[in-house]
N, C-alpha and C positions, 0 to 999 in steps of 0.2 A: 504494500500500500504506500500512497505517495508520503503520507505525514510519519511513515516508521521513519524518513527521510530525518525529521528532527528529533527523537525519541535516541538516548544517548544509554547504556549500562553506564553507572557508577557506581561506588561499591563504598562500603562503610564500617569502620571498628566496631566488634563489640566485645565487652569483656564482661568475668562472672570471678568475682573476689572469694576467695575460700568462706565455705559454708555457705555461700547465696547457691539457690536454686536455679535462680532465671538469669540471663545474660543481660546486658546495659547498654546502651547505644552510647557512645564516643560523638558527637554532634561533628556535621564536616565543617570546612572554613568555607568560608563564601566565593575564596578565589580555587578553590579547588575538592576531590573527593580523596577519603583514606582509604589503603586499603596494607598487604603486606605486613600485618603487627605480629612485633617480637618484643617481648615485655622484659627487662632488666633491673636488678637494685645494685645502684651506684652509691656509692658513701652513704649508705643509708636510707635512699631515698628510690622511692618504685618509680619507673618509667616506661612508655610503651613508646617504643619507635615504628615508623611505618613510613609506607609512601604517602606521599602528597602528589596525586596528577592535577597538573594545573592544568585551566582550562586558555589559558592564553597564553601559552609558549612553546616554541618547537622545540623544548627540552622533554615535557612532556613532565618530567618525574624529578622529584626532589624528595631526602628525606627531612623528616619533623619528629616532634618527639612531645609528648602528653605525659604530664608529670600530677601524680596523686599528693592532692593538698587539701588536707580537710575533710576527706573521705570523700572529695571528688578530682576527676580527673580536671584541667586545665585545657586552654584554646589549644591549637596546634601552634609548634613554633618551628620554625624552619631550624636543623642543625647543619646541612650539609646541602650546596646547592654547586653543579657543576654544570659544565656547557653541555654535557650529555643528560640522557635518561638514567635516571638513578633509583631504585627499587629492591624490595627483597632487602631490607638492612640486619642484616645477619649482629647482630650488636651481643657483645660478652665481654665479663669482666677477668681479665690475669692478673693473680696478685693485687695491686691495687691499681692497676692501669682499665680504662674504659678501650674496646675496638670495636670496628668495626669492618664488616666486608659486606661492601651492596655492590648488588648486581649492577656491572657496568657495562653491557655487552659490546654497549654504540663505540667504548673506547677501547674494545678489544683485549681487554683485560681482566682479570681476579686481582684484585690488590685488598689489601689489609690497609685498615688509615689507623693512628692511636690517637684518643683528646689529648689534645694538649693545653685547653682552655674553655673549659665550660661556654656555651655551650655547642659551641661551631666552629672551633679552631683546630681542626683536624691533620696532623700529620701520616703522610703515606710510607708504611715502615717496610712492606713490603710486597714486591708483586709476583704469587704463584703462580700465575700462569700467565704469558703476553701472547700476543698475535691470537688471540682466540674470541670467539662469541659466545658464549656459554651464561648462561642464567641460574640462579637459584641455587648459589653454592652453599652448602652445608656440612657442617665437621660434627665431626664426634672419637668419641675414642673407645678403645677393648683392648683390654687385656694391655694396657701400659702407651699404645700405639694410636696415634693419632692419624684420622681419617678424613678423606673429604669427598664428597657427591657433587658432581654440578652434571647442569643437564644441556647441553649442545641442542637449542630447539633449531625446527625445520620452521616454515614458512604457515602461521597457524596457531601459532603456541604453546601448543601441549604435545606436538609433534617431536618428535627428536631423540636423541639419546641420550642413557643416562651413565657416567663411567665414574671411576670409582678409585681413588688415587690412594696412595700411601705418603703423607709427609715425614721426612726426616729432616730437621733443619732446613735447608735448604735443597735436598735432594726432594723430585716429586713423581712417585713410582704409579705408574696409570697399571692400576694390577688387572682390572675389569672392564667388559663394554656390558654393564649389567642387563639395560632392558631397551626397546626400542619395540615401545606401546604405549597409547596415547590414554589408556584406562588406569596404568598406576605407575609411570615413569619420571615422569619430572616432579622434584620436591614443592612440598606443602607446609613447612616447617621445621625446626628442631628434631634433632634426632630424638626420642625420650627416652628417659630411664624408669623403669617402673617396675620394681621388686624383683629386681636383676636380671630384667630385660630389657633386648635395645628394643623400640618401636621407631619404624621410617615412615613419617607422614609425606603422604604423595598425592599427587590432584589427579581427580578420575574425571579426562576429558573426554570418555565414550562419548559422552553425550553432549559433547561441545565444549569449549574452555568455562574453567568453574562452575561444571556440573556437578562435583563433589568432592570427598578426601576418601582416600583411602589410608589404613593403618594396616602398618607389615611388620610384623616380628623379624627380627635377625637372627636368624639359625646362626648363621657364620659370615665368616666377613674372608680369609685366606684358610686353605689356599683358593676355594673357591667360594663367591659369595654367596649365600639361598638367603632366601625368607618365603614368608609364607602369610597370605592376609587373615588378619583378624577381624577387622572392621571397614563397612564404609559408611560414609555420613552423607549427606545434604542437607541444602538449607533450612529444609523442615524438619530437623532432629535437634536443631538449636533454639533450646528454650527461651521465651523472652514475651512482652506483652510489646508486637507491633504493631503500629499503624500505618503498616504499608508491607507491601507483598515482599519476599525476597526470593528471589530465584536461584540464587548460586551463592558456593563457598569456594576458596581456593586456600588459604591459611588456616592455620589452626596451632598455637602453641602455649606451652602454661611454663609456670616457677612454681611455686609453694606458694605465693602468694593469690595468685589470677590465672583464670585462663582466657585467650584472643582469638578470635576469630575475626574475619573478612565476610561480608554478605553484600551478597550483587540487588542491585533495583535496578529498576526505568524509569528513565525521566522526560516527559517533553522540555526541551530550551530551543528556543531561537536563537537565543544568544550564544549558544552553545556552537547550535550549527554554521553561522554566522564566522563566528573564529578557529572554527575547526577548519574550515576550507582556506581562512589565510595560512593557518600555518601548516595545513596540510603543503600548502606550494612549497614553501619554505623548507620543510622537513625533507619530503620527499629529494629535492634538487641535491639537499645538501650529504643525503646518507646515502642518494640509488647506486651509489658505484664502493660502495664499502664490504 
């Protein structure tokens, strides 16, 4: 139909603090929608990181961060804004340092930033992988050994491959090409720990991008990887009193403190479509040959 023409997916936080039943909406900003939350306590303090898609930039994607004060979460605030698309902020704390690793694909990289100044002054410490396109990188560790997933999408977004490295310092060992299936390949979040198992949260695009998560237990990780599903979800398994439809999930992760998820809606904007077409020009000219 001609008016799906203005009808846009945007997608929105929501979180569910230990012993609440029902999930909470994260309000969006006005110059753009959240989605990607990874939840962190820094020096004390709870924080959910996510993207910020603006709606008036050929960058498209920036991270921000929602800080719990008062037994409520705060506006969004931008931490980290670069001339690419920036998502998936993988945020974790070593020893007393804050990192970070978002998906950078437009700049062909994995790289690690550390703060070095509350709460947008980010230094890049190191970069795992260059010359690459890859999204949605995720570590964890077994049995002493530090691990990482990122996913190589095809043209689509939930297309693609998922491989499966080994780091040592600086050494980065591609031990696996795990799956190359668009129902539970590409990462959905944090790996989790739960009563001494790994679980791999993964987005189930059978049914189109953010049609749901799936949860995989890790049999093994070397010399060859298994898992095996436990769960899958969609949007209608996340409890919450809403006033408005949601369609889709893609994230999903917790601390001890909270759990996060992402949920997709539709929206009519003119305005919307209005500046999507400017920077659609813009975008396109500047990435077709990358």
């Amino acid at each position: 139909m001609l008016w799906d023409r203005f009808v846009f997916d945007r997608w929105q936080v929501a979180c569910r603090m230990r012993g609440d039943r029902k999930f909470g909406l994260l309000p969006n900003p006005k110059w753009g929608w959240a989605a990607d939350p990874f939840p962190v306590v820094y020096q004390g303090e709870l924080y959910i990181f996510a993207e910020i898609f603006l709606y008036k930039s050929e960058r498209n994607g920036v991270i921000a961060y929602s800080r719990l004060e008062d037994g409520r979460f705060t506006d969004w605030t931008v931490s980290m804004d670069k001339h690419w698309h920036l998502s998936y902020p993988n945020v974790f704390v070593a020893g007393d340092k804050l990192y970070l690793c978002p998906e950078s694909y437009q700049n062909e990289e994995i790289a690690v930033y550390e703060l070095q100044a509350f709460p947008d002054q980010w230094k890049k410490v190191t970069v795992l992988l260059a010359n690459v396109q890859c999204v949605d990188t995720t570590f964890f560790t077994c049995e002493g050994k530090t691990y990482m997933f990122t996913f190589k999408r095809e043209k689509g977004g939930v297309k693609g491959e998922l491989y499966l490295y080994r780091l040592e310092g600086e050494k980065r060992t591609l031990l696996q090409t795990i799956a190359k299936d668009d129902s539970s390949a590409r990462p959905g979040g944090r790996v989790l720990y739960q009563d001494g198992r790994l679980i791999r949260v993964s987005q189930d695009g059978a049914g189109g991008y953010g049609s749901g998560l799936v949860f995989q237990e890790i049999d093994a990780v070397e010399p060859v990887y298994a898992e095996h599903e436990v769960r899958r979800i969609s949007a209608r398994d996340v409890p919450g009193n809403w006033k408005r439809r949601f369609t889709g999930i893609h994230t999903y992760n917790r601390i001890d403190e909270v759990e996060v998820v992402d949920l997709r809606y539709r929206q009519l904007s003119l305005t919307e479509f209005a500046a999507q077409r400017r920077v659609r020009k813009v975008f396109v000219n500047k990435y077709k040959d990358r």
